[in-house]
KOLDOFI-822962 format. One record per residue (C-alpha): residue number from 1; residue in three letters; x, y, z. Coordinates in Angstrom, 1 decimal. Example, Ala and Ser with C-alpha at 12.3 -4.5 7.8 and 13.67 -1.06 7.14 Angstrom:
BEGIN
{n: 1, res: ALA, x: 12.3, y: -4.5, z: 7.8}
{n: 2, res: SER, x: 13.7, y: -1.1, z: 7.1}
This chain:
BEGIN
{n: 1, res: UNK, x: -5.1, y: 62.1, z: 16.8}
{n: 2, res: UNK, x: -3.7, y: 59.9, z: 14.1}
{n: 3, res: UNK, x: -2.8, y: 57.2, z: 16.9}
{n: 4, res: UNK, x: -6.3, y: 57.4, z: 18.1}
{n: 5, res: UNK, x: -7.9, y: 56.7, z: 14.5}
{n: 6, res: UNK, x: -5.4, y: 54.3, z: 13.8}
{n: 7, res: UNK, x: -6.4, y: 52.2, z: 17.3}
{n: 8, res: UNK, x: -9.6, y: 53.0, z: 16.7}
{n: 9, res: UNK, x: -9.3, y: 51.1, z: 12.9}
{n: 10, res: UNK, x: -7.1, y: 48.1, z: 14.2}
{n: 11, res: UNK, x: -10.2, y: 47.6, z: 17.1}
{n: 12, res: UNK, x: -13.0, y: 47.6, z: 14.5}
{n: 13, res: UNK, x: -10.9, y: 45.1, z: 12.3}
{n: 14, res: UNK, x: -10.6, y: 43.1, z: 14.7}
{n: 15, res: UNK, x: -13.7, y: 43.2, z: 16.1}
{n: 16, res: UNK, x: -14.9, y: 42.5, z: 12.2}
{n: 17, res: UNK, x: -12.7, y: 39.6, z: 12.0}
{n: 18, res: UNK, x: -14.3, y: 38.0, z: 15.4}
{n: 19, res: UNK, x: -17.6, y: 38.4, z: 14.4}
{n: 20, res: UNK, x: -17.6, y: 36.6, z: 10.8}
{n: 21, res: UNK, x: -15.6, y: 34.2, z: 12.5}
{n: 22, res: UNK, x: -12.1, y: 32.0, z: 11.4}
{n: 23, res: UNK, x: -10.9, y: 32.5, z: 8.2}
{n: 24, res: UNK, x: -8.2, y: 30.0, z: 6.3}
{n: 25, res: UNK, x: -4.8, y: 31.5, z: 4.9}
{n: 26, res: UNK, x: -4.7, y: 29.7, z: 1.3}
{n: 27, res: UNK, x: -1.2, y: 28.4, z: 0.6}
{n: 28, res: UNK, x: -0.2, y: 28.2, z: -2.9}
{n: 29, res: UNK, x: 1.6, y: 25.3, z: -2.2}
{n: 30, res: UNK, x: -1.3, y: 23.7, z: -0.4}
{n: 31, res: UNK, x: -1.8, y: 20.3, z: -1.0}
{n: 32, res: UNK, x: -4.3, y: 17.7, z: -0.1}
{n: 33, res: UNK, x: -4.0, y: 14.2, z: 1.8}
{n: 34, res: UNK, x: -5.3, y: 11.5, z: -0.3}
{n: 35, res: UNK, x: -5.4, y: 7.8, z: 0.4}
{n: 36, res: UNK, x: -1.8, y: 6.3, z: -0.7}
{n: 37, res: UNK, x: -3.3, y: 3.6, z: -3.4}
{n: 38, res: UNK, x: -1.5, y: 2.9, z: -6.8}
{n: 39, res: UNK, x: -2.9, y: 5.0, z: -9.2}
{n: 40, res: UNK, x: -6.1, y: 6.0, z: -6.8}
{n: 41, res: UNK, x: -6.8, y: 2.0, z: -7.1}
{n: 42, res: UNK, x: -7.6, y: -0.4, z: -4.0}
{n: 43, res: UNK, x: -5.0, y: -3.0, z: -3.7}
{n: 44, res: UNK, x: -6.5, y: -5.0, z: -0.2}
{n: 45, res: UNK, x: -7.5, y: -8.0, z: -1.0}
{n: 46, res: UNK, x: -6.0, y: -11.8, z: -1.4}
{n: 47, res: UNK, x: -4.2, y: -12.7, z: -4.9}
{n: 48, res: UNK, x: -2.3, y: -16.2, z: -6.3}
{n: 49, res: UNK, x: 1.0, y: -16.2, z: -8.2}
{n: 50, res: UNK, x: -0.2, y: -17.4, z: -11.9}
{n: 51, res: UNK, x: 2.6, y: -19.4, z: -11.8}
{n: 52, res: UNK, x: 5.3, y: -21.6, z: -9.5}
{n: 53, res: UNK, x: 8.3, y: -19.2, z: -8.0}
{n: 54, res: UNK, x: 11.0, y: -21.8, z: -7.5}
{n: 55, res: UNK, x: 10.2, y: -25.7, z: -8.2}
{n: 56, res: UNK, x: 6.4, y: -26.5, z: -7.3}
{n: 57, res: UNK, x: 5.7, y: -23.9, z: -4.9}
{n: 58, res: UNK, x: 2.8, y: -21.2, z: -6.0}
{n: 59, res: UNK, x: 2.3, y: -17.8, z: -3.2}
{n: 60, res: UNK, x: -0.3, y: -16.6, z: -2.3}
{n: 61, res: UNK, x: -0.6, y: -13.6, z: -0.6}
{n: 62, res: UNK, x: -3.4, y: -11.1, z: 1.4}
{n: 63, res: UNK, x: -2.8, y: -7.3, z: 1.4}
{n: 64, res: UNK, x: -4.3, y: -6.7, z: 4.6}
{n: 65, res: UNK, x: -3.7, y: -4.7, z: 7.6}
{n: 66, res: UNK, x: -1.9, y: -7.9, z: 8.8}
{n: 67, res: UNK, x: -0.4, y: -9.1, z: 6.2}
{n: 68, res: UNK, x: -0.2, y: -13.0, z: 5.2}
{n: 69, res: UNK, x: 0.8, y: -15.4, z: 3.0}
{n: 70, res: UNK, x: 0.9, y: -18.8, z: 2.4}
{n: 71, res: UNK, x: 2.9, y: -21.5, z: -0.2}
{n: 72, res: UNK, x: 1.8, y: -24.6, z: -1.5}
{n: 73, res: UNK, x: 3.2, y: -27.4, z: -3.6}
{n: 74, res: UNK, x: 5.5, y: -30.3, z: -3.5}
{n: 75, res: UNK, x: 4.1, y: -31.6, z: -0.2}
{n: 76, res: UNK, x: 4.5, y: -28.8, z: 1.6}
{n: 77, res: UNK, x: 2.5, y: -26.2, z: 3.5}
{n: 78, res: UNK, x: 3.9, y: -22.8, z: 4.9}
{n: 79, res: UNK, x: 2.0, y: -19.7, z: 6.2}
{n: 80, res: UNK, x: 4.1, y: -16.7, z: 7.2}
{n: 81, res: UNK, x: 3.0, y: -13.1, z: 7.7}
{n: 82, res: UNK, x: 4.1, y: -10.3, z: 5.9}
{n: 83, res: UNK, x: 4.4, y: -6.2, z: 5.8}
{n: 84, res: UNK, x: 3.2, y: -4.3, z: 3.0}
{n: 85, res: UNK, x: 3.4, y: -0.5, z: 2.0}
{n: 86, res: UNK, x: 2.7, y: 1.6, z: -0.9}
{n: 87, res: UNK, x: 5.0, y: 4.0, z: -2.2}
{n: 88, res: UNK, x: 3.4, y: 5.8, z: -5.8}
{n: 89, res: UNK, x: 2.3, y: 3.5, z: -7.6}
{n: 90, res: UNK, x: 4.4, y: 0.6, z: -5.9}
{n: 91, res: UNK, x: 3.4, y: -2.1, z: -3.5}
{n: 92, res: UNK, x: 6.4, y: -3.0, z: -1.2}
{n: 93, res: UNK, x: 6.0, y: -6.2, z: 0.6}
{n: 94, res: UNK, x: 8.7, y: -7.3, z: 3.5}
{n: 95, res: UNK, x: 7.6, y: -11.7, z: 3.6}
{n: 96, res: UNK, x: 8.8, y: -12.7, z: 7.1}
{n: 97, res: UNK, x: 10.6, y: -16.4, z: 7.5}
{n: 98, res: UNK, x: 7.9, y: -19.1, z: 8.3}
{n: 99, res: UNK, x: 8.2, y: -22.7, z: 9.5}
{n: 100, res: UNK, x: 6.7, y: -25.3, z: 7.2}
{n: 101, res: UNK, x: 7.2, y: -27.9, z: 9.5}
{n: 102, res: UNK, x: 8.8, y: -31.4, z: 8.7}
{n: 103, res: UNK, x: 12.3, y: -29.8, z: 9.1}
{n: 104, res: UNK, x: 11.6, y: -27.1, z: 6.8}
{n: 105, res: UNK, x: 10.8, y: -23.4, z: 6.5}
{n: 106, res: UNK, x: 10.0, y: -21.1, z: 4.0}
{n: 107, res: UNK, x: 12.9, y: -18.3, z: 4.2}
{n: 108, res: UNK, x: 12.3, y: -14.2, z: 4.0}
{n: 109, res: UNK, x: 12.1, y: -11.9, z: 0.8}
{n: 110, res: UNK, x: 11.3, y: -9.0, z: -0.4}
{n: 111, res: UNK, x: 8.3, y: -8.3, z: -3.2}
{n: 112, res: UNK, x: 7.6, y: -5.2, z: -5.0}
{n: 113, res: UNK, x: 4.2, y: -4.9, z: -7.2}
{n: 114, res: UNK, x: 2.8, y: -3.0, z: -9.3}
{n: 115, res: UNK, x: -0.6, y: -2.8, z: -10.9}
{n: 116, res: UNK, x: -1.5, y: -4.5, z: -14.5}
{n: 117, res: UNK, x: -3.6, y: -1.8, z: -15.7}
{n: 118, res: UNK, x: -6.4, y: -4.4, z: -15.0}
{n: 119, res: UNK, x: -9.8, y: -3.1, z: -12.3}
{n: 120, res: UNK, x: -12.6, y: -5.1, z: -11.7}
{n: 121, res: UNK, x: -15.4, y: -2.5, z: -10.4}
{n: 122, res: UNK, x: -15.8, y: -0.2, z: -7.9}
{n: 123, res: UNK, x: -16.1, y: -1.0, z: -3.9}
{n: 124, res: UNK, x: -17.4, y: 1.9, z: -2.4}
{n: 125, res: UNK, x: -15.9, y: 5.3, z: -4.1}
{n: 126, res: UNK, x: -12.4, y: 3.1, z: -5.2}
{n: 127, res: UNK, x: -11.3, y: 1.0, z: -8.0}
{n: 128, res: UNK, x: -10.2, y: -2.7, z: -7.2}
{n: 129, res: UNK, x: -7.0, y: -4.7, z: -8.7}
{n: 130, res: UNK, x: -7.7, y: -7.5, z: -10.6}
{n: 131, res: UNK, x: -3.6, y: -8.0, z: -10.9}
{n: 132, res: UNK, x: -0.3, y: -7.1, z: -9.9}
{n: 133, res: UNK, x: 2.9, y: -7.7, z: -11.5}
{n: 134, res: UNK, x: 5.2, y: -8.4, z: -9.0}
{n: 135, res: UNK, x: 9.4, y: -9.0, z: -8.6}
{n: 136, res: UNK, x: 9.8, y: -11.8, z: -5.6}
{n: 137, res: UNK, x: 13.6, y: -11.4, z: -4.1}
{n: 138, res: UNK, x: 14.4, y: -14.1, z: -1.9}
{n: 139, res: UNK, x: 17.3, y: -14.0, z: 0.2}
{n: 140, res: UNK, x: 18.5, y: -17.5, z: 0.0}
{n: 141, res: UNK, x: 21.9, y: -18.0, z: -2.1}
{n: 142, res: UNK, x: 22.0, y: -19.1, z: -5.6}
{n: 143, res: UNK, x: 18.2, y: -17.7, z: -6.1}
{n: 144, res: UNK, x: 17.8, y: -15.2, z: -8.0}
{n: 145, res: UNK, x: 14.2, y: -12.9, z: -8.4}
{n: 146, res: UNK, x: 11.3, y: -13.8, z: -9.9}
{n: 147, res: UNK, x: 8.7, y: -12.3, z: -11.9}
{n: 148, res: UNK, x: 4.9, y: -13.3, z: -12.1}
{n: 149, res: UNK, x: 1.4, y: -12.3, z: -12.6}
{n: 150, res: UNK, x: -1.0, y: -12.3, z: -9.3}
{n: 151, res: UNK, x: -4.9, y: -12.5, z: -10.0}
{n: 152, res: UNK, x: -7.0, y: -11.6, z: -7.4}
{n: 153, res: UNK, x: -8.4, y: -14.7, z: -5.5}
């Protein structure tokens, strides 16, 4: 008798279960997937080095999904590509070699930014950068990083 009831139980509780249809198990540790951005700010967009890295050359640089960048000064004209990620509140940026021409090219680095603290208004439901304080690391010899301010362009 008692395996009878106790079938007869599991088959209604089942049968209650299908007919108010799927429920969620809640996790404690649950968390939610939210768009990587610095501090829940928008960093796509174009922005110029407020000042020269090395000599007269000035970056500038497009956080895009393909990444580019270009230097001017002294003459010369280079436009490379580049790889961005973020990571917290970090921008990593990977700046591939580029040819300048005339003999010339501009060589690869590494950049990591991070925002000023700066927005400028809200596109859509996110924050935009107005600037990024950023560490260039080139990998020529004898050069060592620099730091600089880049406004958005």
């Amino acid at each position: 008798m008692h395996k009878a009831l106790a079938r007869l139980l599991g088959s209604i509780m089942l049968l209650a279960g299908l007919l108010t249809g799927p429920t969620i198990a809640q996790d404690a540790n649950a968390f939610v997937i939210v768009p990587d951005h610095p501090g829940g700010v928008g960093v796509y967009g174009c922005y110029r080095a407020n000042q020269p890295l090395y000599g007269p050359y000035i970056l500038s640089f497009c956080l895009e999904r393909r990444g580019t960048y270009q230097v001017r000064g002294g003459g010369v004209r280079c436009d490379g590509r580049l790889t961005w990620h973020t990571a917290g509140r970090d921008v990593l940026v990977d700046i591939q070699r580029a040819s300048c021409g005339g003999g010339v090219a501009w060589e690869a680095a590494t950049m990591d930014c991070r925002p000023t603290g700066r927005s400028m208004g809200v596109v859509g439901q996110l924050m935009r950068l107005s600037s990024l304080r950023c560490t260039y690391r080139p990998t020529v010899r004898f050069k060592g990083p620099r730091v600089f301010t880049a406004n958005r362009i």
